[in-house]
C-alpha positions as CSV (number, residue, x, y, z in Angstrom):
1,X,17.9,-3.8,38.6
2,X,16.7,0.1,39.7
3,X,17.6,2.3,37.6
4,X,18.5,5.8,38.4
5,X,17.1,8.7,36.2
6,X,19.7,11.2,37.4
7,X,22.7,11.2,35.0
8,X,21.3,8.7,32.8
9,X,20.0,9.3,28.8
10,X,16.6,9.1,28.0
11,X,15.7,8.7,23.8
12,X,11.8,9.6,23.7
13,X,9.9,9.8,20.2
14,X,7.3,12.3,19.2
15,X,8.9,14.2,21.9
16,X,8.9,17.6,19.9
17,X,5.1,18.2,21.1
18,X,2.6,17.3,23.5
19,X,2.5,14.0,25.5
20,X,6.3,13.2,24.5
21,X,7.4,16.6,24.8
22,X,6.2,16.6,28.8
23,X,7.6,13.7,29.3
24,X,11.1,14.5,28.3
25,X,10.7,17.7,30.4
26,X,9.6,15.4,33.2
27,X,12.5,13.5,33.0
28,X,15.0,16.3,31.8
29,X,14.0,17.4,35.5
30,X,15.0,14.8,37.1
31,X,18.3,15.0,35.8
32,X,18.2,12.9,32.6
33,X,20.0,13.6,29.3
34,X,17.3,14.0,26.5
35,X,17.3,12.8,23.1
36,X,14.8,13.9,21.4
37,X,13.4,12.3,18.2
38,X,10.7,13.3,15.9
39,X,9.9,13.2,12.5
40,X,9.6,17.2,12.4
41,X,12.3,18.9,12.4
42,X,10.9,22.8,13.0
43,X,9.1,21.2,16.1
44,X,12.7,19.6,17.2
45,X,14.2,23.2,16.9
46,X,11.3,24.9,19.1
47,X,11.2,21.9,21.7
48,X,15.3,22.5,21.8
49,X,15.0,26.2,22.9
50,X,13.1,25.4,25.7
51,X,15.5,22.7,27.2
52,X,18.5,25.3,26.4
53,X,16.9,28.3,27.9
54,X,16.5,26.0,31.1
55,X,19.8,24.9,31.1
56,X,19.1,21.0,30.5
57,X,21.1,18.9,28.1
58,X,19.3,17.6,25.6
59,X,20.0,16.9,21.5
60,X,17.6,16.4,18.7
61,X,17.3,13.0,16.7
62,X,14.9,13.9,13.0
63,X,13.4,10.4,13.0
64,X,10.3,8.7,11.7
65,X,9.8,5.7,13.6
66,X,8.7,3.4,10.8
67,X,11.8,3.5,9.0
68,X,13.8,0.4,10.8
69,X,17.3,1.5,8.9
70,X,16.6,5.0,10.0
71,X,15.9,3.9,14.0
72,X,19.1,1.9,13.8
73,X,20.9,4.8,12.9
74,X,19.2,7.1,15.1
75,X,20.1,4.7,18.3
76,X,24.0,4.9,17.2
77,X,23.9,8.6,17.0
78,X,22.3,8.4,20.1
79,X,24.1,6.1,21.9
80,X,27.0,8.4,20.9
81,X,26.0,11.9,21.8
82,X,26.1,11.1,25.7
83,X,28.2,8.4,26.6
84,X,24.8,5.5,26.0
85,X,21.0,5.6,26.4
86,X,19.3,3.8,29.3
87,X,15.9,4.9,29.0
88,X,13.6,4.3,25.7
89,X,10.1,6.1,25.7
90,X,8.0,5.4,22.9
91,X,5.8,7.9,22.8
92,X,5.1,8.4,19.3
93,X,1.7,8.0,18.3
94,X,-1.1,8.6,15.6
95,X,-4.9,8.9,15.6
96,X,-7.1,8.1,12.5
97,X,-10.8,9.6,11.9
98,X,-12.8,8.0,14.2
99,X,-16.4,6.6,13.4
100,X,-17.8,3.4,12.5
101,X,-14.8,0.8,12.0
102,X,-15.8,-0.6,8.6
103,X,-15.7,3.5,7.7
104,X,-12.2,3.6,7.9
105,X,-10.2,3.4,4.7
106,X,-7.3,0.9,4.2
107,X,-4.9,3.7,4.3
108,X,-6.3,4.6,8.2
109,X,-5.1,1.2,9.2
110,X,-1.7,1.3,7.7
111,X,-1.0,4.2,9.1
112,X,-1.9,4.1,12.5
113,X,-0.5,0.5,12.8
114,X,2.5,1.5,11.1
115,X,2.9,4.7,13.8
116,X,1.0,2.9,16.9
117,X,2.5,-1.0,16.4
118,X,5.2,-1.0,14.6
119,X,6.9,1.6,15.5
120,X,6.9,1.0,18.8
121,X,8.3,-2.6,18.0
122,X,10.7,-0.6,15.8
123,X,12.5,1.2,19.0
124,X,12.1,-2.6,21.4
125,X,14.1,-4.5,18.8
126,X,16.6,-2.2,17.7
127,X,17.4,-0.7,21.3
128,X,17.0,-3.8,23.8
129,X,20.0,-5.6,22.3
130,X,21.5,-2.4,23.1
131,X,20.6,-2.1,26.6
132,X,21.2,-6.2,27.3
133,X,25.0,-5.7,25.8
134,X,25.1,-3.0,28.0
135,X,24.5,-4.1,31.1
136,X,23.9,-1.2,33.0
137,X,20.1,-0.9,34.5
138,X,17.4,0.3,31.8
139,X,14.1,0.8,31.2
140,X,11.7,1.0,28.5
141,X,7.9,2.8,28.6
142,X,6.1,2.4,25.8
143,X,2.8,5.2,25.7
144,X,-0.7,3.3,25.0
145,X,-4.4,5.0,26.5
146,X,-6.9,4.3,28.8
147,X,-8.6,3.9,25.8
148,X,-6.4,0.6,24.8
149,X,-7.8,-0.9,28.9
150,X,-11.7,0.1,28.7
151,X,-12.0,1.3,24.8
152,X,-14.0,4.3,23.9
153,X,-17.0,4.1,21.3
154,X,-16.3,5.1,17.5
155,X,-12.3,4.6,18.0
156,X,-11.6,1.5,16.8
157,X,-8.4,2.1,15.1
158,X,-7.0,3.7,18.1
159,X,-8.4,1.1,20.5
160,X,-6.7,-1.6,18.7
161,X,-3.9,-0.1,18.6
162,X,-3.3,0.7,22.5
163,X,-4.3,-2.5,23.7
164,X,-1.7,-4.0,21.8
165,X,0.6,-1.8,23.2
166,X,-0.3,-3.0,26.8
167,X,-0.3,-7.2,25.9
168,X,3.2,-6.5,24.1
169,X,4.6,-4.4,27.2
170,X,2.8,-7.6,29.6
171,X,4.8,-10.1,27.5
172,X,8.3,-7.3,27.1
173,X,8.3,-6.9,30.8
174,X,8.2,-11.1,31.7
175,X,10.3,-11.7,29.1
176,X,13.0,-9.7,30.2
177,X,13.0,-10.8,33.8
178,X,16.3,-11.6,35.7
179,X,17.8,-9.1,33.1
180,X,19.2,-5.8,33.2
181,X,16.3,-4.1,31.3
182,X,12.8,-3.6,32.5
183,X,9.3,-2.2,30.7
184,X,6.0,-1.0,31.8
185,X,3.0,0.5,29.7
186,X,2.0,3.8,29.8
187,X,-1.8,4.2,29.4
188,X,-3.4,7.8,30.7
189,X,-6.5,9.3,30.7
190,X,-7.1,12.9,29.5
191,X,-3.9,15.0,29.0
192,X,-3.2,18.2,27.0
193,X,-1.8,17.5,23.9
194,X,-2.0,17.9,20.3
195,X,-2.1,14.6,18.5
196,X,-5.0,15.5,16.3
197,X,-2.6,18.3,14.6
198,X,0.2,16.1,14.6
199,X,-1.2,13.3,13.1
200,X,-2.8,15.4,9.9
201,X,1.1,16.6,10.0
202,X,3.0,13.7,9.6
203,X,0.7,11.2,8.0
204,X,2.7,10.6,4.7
205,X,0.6,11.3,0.9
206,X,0.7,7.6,0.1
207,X,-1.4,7.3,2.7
208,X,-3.2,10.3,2.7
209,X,-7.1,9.8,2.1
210,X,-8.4,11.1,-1.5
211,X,-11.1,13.3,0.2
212,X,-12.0,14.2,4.2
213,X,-13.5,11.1,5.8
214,X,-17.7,11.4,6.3
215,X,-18.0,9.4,9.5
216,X,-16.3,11.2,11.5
217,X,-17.5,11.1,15.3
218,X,-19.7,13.8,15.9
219,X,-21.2,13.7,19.7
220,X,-24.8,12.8,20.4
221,X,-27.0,16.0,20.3
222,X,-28.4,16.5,23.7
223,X,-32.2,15.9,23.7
224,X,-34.7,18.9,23.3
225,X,-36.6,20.1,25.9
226,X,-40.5,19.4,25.6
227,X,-42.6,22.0,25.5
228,X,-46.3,22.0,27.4
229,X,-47.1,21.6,31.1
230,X,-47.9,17.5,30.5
231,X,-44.5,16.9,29.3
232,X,-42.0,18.6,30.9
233,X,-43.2,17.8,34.4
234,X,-41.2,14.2,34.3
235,X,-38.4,15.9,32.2
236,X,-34.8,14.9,33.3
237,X,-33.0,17.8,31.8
238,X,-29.1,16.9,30.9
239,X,-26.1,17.2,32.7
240,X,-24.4,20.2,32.4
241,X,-21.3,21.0,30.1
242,X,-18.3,20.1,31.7
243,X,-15.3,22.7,31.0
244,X,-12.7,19.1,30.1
245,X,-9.8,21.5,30.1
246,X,-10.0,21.9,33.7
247,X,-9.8,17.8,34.3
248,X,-6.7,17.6,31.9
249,X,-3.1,17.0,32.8
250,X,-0.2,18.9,31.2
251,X,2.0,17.4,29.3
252,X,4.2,17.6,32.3
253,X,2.3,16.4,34.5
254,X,1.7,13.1,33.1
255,X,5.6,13.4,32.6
256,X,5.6,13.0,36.4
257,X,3.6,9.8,36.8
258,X,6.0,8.1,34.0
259,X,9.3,9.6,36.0
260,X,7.6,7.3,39.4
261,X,7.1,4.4,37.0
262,X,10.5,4.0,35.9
263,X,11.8,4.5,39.4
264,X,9.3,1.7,41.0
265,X,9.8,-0.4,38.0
266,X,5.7,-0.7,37.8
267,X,4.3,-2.5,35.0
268,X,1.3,0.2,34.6
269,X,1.8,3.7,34.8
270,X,-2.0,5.1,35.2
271,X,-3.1,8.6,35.6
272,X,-6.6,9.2,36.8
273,X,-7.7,7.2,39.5
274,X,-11.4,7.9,38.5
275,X,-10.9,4.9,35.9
276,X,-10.8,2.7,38.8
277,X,-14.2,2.1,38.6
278,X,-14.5,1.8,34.9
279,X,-11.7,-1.4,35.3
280,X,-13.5,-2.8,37.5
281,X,-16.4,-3.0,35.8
282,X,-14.8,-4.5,32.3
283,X,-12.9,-7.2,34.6
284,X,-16.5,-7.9,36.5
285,X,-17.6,-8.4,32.8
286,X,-14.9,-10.4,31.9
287,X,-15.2,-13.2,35.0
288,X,-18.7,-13.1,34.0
289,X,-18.3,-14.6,31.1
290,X,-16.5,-17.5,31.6
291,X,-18.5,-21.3,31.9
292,X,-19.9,-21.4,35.3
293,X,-18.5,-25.0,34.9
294,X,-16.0,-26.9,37.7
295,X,-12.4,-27.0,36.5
296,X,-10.6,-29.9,35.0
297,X,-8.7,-31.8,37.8
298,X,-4.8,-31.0,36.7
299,X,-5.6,-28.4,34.0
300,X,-4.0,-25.4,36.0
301,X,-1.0,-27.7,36.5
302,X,-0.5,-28.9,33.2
303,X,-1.4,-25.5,31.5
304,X,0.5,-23.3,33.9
305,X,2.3,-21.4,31.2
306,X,-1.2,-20.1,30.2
307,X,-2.9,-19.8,33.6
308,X,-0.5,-17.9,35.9
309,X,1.9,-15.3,34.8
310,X,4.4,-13.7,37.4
311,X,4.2,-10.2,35.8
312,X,0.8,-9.7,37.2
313,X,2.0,-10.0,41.3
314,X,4.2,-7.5,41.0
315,X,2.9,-4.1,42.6
């Protein structure tokens, strides 16, 4: 079932700031009711202005996402401020220092699992009952990376955390096929935001580390150039220093491609088409490594279940 963005209420965490907060101007755009819920409440207030001064309706939900009483009663307020939700984005997200995995503290995994994983289970269970009963057309979008498709060096933590995002949207979206409800997985590539402050903001003291981190990611130096005729005449000198603000996307922007995903109901909502490449090189590995062996006679048939999956030939 399609579902139409114009008149309908969209509930998107960590929508105060950054990623979230372009998405629900996206969406507020495109003629959706906004709910926004965050766990700050001063960033709630500033997000609010700008959604008043442009004449959008929108309300503000305080809400930390790992708190499962809490998202149940932030779903009933929400369900009650415009007339129902049909749109769940969740957007809310951590980072933890990056570096060398076994570097990490105990307290970096509880945390960004509890923000990354959980919380984004959190908002499936309590709101999909909500849109089945329902039965008007929804659609959840839950935000992973790039990062969680080809993973970046020294990010473990986050890594892990996207990709699940992505197998539990793969599994959310079959799962809920022939139903009212659909999901796809947001994973983009560079986009302005400001997750590094937010995350030093919210991260609780329980699980605040007792001192700063020491292996945090520090980029390779580049090389020095040598000095004397016999040694700089092979000399590759580096590539230049990119200005990376001018290949990010605003906030909004990246609003944009999710506003298309919901309307096509695609599984993957991308952003850069220079990762192309980059996928196809992980799948090439992956195909790779499998036994260059010939296949059981009747194994695709009697493992079906495990060797085709419906979700993957949609467009």
């Amino acid at each position: 079932m399609a579902i139409t963005i114009k008149g309908s209420t969209a509930f998107v965490t960590g929508a105060a700031s950054g990623v979230g907060f372009g998405i629900a101007k996206a969406l507020a755009k495109h003629g959706a009711n906004i709910i926004i819920a965050d766990i700050r409440q001063s960033a709630i207030d500033e997000a609010l202005v700008w959604f008043s001064d442009n004449k959008y309706p929108a309300y503000g939900i305080r809400l930390d996402v790992t708190d499962r009483e809490a998202y149940g009663k932030a779903a009933d307020e929400a369900w009650g401020v415009f007339g129902g939700v049909e749109i769940l984005v969740n957007n809310a997200g951590v980072e933890a220092p990056m570096g060398k995995v076994w570097l990490n503290t105990f307290k970096d995994v509880d945390f960004i699992v509890g923000v990354n994983i959980k919380g984004i289970l959190n908002g499936i269970i309590t709101f999909v009952p909500k849109f089945l009963a329902s039965g008007k057309p929804s659609h959840i979008v839950s935000t992973a990376s790039q990062s969680g498709m080809y993973v970046v060096p020294g990010a473990a933590l986050y890594n892990m955390t996207k990709a699940a995002v992505v197998a539990l949207t793969e599994t959310l979206k079959g799962d809920l096929a022939g139903t009212n409800v659909d999901a796809s997985v947001f994973a983009p590539g560079p986009v302005q935001g400001n997750l590094s402050v937010s995350s030093k903001e919210v991260r609780p003291a329980e699980l605040a580390n007792e001192e700063t981190p020491t292996q945090i990611f520090a980029p390779t130096p580049p090389p020095e150039i040598p000095t004397g005729d016999s040694h700089t005449a092979g000399f590759v000198a580096p590539p230049p220093v990119f200005d990376f603000s001018s290949f990010l996307l605003t906030g909004e922007q990246a609003g944009e491609y999710v506003v298309r995903g919901i309307e096509s109901g695609a599984l993957y909502i991308f952003t850069h088409t220079e990762f192309r490449d980059s996928m196809k090189h992980k799948h090439a590995a992956i195909e790779r490594a499998y036994p260059d062996e010939p296949e059981k006679a009747g194994f695709k048939q009697a493992f079906s279940f495990l060797t085709h999956n419906a979700v993957y030939d949609e467009k």
